[in-house]
C-alpha positions as CSV (number, residue, x, y, z in Angstrom):
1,X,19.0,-39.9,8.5
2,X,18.6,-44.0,8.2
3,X,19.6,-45.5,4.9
4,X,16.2,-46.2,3.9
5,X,15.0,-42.3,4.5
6,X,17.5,-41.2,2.8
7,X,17.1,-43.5,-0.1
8,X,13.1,-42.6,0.2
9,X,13.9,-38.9,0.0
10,X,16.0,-39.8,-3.1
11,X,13.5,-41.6,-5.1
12,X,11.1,-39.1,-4.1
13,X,12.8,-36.2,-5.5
14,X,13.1,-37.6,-9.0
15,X,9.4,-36.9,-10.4
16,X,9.1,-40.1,-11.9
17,X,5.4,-39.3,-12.7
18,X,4.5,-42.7,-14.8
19,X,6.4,-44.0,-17.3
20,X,9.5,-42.2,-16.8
21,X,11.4,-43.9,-14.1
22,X,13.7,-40.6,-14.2
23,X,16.7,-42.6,-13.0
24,X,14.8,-44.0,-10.2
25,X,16.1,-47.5,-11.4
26,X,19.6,-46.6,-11.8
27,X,20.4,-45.5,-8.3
28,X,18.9,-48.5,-6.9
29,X,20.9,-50.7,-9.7
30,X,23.7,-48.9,-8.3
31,X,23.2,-50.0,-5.4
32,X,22.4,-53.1,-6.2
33,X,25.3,-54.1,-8.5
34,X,27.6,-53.2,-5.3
35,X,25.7,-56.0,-3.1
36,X,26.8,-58.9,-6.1
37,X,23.5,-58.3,-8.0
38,X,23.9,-58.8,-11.9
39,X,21.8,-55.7,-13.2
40,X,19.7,-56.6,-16.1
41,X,18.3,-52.8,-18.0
42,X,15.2,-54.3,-20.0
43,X,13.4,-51.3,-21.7
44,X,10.3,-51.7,-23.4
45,X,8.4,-48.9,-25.7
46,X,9.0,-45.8,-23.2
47,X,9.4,-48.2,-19.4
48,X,11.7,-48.6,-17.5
49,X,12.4,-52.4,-16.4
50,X,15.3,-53.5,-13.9
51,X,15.9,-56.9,-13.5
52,X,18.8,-57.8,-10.7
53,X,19.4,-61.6,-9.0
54,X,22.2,-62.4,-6.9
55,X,22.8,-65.9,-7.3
56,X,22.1,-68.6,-9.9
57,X,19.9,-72.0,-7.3
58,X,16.1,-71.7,-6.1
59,X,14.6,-70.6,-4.1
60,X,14.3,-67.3,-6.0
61,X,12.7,-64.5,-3.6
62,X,11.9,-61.8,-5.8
63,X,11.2,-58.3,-4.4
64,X,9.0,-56.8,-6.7
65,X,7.6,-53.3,-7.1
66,X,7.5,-49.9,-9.5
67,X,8.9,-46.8,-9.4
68,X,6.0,-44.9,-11.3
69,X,4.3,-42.6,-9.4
70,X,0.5,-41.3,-10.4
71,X,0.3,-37.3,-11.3
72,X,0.8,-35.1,-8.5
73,X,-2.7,-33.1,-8.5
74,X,-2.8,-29.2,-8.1
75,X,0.3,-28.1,-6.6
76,X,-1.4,-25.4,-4.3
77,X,-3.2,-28.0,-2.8
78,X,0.0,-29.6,-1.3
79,X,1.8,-28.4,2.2
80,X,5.3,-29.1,0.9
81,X,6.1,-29.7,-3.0
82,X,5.0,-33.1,-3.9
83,X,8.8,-34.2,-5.5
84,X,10.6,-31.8,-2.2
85,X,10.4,-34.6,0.1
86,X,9.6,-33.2,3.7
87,X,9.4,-34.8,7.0
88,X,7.3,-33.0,9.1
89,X,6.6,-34.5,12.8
90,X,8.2,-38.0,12.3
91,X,6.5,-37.9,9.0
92,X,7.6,-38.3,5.1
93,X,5.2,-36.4,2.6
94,X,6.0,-36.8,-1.2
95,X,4.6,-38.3,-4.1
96,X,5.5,-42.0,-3.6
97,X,6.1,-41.8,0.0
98,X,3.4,-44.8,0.2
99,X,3.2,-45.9,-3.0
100,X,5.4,-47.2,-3.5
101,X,9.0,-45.2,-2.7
102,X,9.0,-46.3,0.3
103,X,9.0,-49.8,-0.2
104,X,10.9,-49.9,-2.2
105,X,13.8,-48.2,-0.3
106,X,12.9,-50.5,2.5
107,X,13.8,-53.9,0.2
108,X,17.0,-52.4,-1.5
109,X,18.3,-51.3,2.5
110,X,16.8,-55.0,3.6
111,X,18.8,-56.4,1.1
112,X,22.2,-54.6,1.1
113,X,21.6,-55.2,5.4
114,X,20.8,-59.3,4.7
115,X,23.7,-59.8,2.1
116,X,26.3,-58.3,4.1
117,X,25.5,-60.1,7.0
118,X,24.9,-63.1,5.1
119,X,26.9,-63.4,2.3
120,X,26.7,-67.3,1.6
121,X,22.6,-66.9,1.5
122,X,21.2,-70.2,0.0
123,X,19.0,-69.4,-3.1
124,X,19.1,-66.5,-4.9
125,X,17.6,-63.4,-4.7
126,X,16.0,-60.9,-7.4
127,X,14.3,-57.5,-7.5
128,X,12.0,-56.9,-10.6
129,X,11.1,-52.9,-10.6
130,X,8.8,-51.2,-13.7
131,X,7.8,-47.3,-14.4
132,X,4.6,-49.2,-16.2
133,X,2.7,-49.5,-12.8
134,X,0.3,-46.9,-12.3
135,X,0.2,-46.7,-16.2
136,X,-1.2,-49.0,-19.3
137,X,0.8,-51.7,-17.4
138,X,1.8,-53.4,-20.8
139,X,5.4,-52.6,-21.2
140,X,6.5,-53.3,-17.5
141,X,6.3,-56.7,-15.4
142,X,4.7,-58.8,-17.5
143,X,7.0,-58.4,-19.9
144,X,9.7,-58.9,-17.8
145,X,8.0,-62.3,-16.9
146,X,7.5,-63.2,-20.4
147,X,11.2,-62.6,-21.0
148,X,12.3,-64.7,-17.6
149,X,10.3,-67.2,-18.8
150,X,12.0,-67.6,-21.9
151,X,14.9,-68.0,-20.2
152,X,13.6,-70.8,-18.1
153,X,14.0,-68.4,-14.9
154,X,11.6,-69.4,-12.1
155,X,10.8,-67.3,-9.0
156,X,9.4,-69.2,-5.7
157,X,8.4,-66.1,-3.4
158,X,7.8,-62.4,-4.6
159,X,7.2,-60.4,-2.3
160,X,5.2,-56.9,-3.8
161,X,6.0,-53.3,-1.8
162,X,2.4,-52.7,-2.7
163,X,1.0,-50.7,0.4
164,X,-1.3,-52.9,2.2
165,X,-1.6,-51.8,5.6
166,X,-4.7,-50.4,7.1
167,X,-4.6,-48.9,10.2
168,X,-1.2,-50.1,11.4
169,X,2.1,-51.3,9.7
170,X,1.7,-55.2,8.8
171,X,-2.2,-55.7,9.9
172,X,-2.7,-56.8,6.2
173,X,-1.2,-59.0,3.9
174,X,-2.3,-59.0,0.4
175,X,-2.4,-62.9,-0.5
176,X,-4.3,-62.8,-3.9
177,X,-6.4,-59.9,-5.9
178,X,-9.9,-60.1,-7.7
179,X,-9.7,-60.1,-11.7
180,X,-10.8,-57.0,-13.7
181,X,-12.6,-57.0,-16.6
182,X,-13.5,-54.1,-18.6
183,X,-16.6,-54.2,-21.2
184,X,-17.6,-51.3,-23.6
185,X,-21.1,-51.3,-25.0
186,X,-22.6,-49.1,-27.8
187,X,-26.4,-49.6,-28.3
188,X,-27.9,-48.0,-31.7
189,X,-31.2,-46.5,-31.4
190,X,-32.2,-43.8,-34.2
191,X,-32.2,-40.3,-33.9
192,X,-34.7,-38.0,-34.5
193,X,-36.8,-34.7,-33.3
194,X,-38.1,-35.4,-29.4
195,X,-41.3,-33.6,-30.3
196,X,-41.6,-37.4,-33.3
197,X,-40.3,-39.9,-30.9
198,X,-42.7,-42.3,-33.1
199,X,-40.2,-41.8,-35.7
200,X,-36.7,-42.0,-33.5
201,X,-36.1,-44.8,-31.2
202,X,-33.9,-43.8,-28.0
203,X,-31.3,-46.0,-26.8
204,X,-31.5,-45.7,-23.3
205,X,-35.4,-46.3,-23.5
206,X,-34.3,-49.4,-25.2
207,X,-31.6,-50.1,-23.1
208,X,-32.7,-49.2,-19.4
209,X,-33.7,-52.4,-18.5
210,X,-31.0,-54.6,-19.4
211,X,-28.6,-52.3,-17.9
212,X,-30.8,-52.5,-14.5
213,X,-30.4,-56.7,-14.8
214,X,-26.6,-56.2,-15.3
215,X,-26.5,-54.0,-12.3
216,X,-29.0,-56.5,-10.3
217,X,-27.3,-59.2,-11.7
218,X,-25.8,-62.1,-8.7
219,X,-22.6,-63.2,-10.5
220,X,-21.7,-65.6,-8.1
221,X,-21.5,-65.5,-4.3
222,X,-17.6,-65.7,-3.6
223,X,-15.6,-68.0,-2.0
224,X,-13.6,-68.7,1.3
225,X,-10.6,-66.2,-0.6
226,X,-12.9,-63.6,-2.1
227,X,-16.1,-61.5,-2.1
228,X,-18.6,-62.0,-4.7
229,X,-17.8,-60.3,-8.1
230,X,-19.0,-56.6,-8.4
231,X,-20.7,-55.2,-11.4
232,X,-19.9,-50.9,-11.5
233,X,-21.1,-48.7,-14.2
234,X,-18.2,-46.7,-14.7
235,X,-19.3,-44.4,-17.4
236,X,-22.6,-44.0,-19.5
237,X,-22.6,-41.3,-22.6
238,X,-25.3,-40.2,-25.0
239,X,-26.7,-37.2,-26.5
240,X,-25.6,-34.2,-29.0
241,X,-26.0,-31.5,-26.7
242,X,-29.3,-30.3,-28.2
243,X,-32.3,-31.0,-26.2
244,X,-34.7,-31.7,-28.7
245,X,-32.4,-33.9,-30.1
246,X,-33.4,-37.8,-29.5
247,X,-29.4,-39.4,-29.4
248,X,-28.8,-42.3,-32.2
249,X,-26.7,-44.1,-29.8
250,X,-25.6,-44.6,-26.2
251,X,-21.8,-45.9,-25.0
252,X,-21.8,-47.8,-21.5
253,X,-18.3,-48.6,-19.7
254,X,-18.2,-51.0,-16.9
255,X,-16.3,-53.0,-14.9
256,X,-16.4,-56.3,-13.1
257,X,-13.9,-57.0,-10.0
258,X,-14.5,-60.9,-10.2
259,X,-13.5,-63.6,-7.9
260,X,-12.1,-67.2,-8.8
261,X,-15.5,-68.5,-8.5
262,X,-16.6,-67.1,-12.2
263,X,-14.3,-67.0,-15.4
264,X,-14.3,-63.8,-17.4
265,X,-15.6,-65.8,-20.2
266,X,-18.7,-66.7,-17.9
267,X,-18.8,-63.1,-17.5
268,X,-19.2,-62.5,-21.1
269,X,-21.5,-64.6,-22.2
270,X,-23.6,-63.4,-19.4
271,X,-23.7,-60.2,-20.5
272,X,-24.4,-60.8,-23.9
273,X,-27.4,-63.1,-23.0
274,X,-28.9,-59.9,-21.1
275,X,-28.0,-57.9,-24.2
276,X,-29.4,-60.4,-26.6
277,X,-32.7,-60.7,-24.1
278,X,-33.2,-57.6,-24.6
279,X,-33.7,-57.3,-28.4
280,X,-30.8,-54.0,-28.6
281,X,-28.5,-54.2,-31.3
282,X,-25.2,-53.5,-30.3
283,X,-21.0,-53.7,-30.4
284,X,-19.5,-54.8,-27.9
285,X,-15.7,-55.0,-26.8
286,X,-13.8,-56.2,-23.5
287,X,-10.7,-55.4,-22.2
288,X,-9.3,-58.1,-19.4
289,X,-6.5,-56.4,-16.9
290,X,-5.9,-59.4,-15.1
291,X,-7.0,-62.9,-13.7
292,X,-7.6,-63.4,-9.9
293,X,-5.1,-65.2,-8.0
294,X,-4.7,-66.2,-4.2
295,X,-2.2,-67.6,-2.6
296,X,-2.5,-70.2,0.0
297,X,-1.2,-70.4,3.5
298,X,3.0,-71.9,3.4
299,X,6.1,-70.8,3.1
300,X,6.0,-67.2,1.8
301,X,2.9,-66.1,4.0
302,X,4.0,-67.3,7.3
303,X,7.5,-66.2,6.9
304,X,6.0,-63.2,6.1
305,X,3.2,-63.2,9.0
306,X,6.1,-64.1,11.6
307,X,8.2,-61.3,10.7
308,X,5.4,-58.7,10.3
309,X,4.5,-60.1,14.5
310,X,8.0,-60.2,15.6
311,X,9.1,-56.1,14.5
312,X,5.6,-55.2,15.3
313,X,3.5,-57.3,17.5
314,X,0.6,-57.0,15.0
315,X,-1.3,-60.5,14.0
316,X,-1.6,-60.1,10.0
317,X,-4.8,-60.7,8.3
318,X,-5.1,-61.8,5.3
319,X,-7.4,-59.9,2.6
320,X,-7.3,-60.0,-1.2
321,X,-9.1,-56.8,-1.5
322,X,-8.3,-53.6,-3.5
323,X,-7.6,-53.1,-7.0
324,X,-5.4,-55.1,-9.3
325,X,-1.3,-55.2,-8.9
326,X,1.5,-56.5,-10.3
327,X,0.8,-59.7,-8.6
328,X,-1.0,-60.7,-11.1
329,X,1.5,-61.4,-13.7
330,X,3.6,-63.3,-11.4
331,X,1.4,-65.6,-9.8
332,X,0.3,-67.7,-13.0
333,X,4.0,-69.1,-13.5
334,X,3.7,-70.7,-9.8
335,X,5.1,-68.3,-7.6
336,X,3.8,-67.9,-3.9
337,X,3.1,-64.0,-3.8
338,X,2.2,-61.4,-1.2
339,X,2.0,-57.9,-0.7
340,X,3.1,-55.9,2.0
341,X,3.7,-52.0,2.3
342,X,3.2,-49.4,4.5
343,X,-0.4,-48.0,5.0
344,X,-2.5,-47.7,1.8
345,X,-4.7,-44.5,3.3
346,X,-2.7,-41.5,1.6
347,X,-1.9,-43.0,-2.0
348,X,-2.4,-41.4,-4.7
349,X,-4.2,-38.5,-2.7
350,X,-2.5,-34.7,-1.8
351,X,-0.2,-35.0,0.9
352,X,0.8,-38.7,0.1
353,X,2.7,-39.9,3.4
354,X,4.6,-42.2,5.3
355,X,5.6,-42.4,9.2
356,X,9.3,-42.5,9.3
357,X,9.3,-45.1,11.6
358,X,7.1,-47.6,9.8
359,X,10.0,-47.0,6.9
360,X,12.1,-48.6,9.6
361,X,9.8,-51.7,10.7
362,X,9.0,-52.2,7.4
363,X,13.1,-52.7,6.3
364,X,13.2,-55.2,9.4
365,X,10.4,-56.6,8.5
366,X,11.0,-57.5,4.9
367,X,14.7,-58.6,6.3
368,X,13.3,-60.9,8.7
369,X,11.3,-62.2,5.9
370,X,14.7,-63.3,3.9
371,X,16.2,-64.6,6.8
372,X,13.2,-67.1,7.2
373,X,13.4,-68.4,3.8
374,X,17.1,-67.9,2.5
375,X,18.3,-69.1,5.6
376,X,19.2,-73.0,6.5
């Protein structure tokens, strides 16, 4: 068993179901701390944060991911117990395998394999791990950056484990994700007796129109880094559960997935001039996750491109699709950032898996990747 399998199978085993990093973070600080890494335990509310940096001059390349893992699902469902790490035909199955275990043992093997070969590394470099991924993602990275920036600490290149790959290891690069915004509308009608509606007014009659313009709605047509923002009713509730029962009031949920080419407060006062042109009254609250980000063509991506083609062959593409990540709280303090993992088409599902040998490419990969930039 490689060092990064067996490090896999030992994340895997700890059901770090999210926030508890179930000392998921310790054995890699372990680890760590016996490369020269000074280990840095920052707990906030009931995450787990690990900072660790070996050395003290820039460049800083930061390998950057979470130990968190979504719930497992129904446990029937799964061939092998999701936290009993398995390989079955060349294959890993586990909760985390892809998302993001794997990685994750792929940087701390890439690292202990770079450092020992190359002690005298220019630059420094950093690992910044959270249990706050898959969760509320409050209490994880971007309080870790807060505090880094307080101390006047600066990374140049992260690099996120987030799995990216498609179809094969390395076809993708993440290089920037869209912003999410979350808006929560309740529309007051008046209840009353269906068989009166004279005397009730219905909120959804009042309010079907204006939610068919937000959902026709052409927030802006994109740019060269990202599609145009996307507008998805995500929940709509009304109703007492009698049906002669006109509701008083409706609650909408949605969600915009927004590109650079719009601001979230051009979003907002969007929707509220379809609210207000509508005649509803209303409350209405919003909830931003992040702000989009890209990352340009230089150092980080074609270090990161070169390495992907010379373990692989593969020719990356670039994509900023997907959800959010923790990207997003690195790139606003300047940092080039990318994502690269293993393939994204298991995660989060039953049977979550990884080929064993992608593990393998992916720890030369992400090696290659610090002897491109860390390297005179």
């Amino acid at each position: 068993m490689s060092p990064t399998l067996a490090l896999a199978c030992d994340l895997i085993s700890r059901p770090s179901v999210t926030p508890d990093d179930h000392g998921c973070q310790t054995v890699i600080a372990e680890r760590l701390a016996a490369s020269g890494f000074q280990i840095e335990r920052l707990p906030y509310g009931d995450v787990t944060n690990l900072w660790a940096r070996r050395g003290t001059t820039a460049p800083l390349l930061c390998f950057a991911g979470h130990t968190d893992v979504v719930p497992t699902g129904p446990l029937e469902q799964w061939s092998s117990p999701p936290f009993t790490p398995t390989v079955r035909d060349g294959v890993l199955y586990g909760r985390g395998a892809a998302d993001m275990k794997g990685s994750v043992a792929a940087m701390v093997t890439a690292a202990e394999t770079f450092v020992t070969a190359h002690p005298d590394h220019r630059g420094s470099l950093a690992f910044l791990l959270t249990s706050d991924e898959e969760g509320p993602s409050v209490n994880g990275t971007v309080k870790v950056m807060e505090w880094l920036t307080q101390r006047g600490e600066t990374i140049d290149y992260a690099l996120v484990g987030e799995p990216s790959s498609r179809e094969r290891l390395g076809d993708t690069i993440k290089n920037g994700r869209r912003g999410s915004v979350t808006g929560v509308v309740k529309i007051y009608g008046k209840q009353g007796h269906v068989a009166y509606p004279q005397l009730a007014l219905n909120p959804f009659h009042a309010s079907v129109t204006a939610l068919a313009a937000l959902c026709a709605e052409v927030w802006d047509h994109g740019n060269a880094h990202f599609p145009p923002t996307s507008f998805q009713l995500a929940n709509l509730h009304m109703g007492t559960g009698a049906d002669n029962v006109i509701p008083g009031e409706l609650t909408a949920q949605f969600n915009l997935r927004f590109s650079t080419a719009i601001t979230p407060e051009q979003i907002q006062a969007r929707v509220v001039a379809i609210l207000d042109a509508a005649g509803l009254r209303y409350d209405l609250s919003w909830r931003l996750s992040g702000q989009p980000f890209v990352t340009p063509v230089g150092a980080l991506v074609e270090a990161t491109r070169a390495a992907i083609h010379s373990v692989t062959g593969v020719a990356a593409e670039l994509s900023t699709s997907g959800g959010t990540s923790d990207g997003r709280f690195i790139a606003p303090t300047g940092a080039q950032v990318v994502e690269l993992g293993p393939l994204n088409a298991t995660i989060h599902q039953i049977d979550e898996c990884v080929a064993v040998a992608e593990l393998e490419q992916l720890t030369q990969i992400y090696c290659e990747v610090l002897e491109r930039l860390l390297i005179e």
